[in-house]
C-alpha positions in Angstrom: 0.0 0.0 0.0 3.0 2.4 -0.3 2.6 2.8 -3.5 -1.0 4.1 -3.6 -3.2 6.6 -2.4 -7.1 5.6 -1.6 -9.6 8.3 -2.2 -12.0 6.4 -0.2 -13.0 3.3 1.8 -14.6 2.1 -1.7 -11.8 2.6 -3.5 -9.6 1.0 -0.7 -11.7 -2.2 -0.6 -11.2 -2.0 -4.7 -7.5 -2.3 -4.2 -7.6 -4.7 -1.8 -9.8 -7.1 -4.1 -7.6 -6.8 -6.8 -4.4 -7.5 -4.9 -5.9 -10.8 -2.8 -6.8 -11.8 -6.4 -3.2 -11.4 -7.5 -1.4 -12.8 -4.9 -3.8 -15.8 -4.9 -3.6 -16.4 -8.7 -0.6 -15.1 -10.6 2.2 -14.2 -7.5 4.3 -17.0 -7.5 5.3 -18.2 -4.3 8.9 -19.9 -3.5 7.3 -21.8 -0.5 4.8 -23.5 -2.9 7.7 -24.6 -5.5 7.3 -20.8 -7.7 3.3 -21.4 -8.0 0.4 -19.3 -6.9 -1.6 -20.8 -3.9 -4.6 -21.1 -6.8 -2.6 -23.1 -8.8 -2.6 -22.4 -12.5 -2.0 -24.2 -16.4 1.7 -24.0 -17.3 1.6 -22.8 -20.9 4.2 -24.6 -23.2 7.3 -22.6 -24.3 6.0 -22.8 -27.8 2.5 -21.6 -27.4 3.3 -17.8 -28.6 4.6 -14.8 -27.6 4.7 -13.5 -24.1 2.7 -10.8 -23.1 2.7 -8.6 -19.9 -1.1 -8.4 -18.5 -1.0 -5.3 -15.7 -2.6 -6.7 -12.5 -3.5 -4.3 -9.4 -3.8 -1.0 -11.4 -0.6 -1.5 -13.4 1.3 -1.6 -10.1 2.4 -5.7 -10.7 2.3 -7.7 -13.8 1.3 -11.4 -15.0 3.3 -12.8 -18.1 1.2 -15.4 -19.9 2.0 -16.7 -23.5 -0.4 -15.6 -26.6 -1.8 -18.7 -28.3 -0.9 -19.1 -31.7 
């Protein structure tokens, strides 16, 4: 949260949602072997390009690869 400034209690509980999201199904984890407590589909290396999908405003990113 030291990166952000909330207007409001709504847009606080916004932020919030969108970060518990993040960290629950794109942050990878080292505890849980570099996966995300929701665990997700590993995409194979040639599936595509990789593209950079902003998560929590922009503030953190998830990398997936473009299907071809």
């Amino acid at each position: 949260m030291d990166h952000v400034i909330a207007l409001n209690e709504r847009h606080l509980r916004r932020i919030l949602k969108s970060y518990i999201a993040y960290y629950n199904q794109a942050r990878t984890h080292l505890a849980l072997n570099k996966d995300a407590p929701i665990p997700r589909p590993i995409a194979s290396v040639t599936a595509g390009q990789i593209m950079a999908i902003p998560e929590v405003g922009g503030l953190h990113h998830r990398y997936e690869r473009l299907a071809t």
